[in-house]
C-alpha positions as CSV (number, residue, x, y, z in Angstrom):
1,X,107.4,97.0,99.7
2,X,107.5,96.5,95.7
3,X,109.8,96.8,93.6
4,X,110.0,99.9,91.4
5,X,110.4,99.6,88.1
6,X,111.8,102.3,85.8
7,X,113.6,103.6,88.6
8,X,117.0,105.5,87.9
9,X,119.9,104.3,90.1
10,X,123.2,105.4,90.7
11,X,125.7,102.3,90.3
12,X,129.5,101.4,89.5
13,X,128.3,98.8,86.7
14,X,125.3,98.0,84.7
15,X,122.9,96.5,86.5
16,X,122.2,94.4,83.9
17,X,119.4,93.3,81.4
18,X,117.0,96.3,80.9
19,X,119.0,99.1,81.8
20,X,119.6,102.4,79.9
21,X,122.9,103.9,80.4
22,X,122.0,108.0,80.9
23,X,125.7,109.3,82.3
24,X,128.7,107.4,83.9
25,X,127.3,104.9,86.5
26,X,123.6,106.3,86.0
27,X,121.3,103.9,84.8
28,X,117.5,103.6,84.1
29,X,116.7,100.4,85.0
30,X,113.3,98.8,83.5
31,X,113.3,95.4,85.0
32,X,112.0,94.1,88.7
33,X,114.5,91.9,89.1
34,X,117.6,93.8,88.2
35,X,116.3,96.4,90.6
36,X,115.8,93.6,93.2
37,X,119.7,92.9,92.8
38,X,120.8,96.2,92.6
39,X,118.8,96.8,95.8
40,X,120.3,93.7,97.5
41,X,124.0,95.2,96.7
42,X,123.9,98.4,97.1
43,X,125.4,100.2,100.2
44,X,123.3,101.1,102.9
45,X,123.0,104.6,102.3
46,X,122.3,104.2,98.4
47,X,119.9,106.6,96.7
48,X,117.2,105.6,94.6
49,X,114.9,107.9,92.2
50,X,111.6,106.7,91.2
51,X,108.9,108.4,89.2
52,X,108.2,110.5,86.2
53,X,106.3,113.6,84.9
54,X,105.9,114.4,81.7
55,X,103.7,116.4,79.5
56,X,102.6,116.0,75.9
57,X,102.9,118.4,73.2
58,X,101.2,121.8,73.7
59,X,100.3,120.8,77.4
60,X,103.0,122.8,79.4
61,X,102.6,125.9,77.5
62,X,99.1,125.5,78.2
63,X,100.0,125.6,81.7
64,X,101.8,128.2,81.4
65,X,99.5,130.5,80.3
């Protein structure tokens, strides 16, 4: 399987180079090898979050409507 990257993970410290802080212990992280490591020590039943959607200006409303 790849490695994700922009993935937002839920850890106790940075992950490291590449990583947005977003809350306490939340962290985008933009890097395939940080995410390799914080795959290799995270618990077994750790949670991972990958994707985005996003719209550009005007486009929801258009939606919308």
């Amino acid at each position: 399987m790849p490695i994700l990257s922009d993935t937002v993970v839920r850890t106790d410290s940075s992950p490291g180079a590449n990583t947005l802080s977003l809350l306490p212990h939340v962290f985008v992280v933009a890097d395939a090898a940080a995410m390799a490591s914080v795959i290799e020590h995270a618990p077994p039943d750790a949670r991972y979050f990958a994707g985005f959607v996003g719209w550009g200006e005007g486009e929801l409303d258009a939606g919308i409507e």
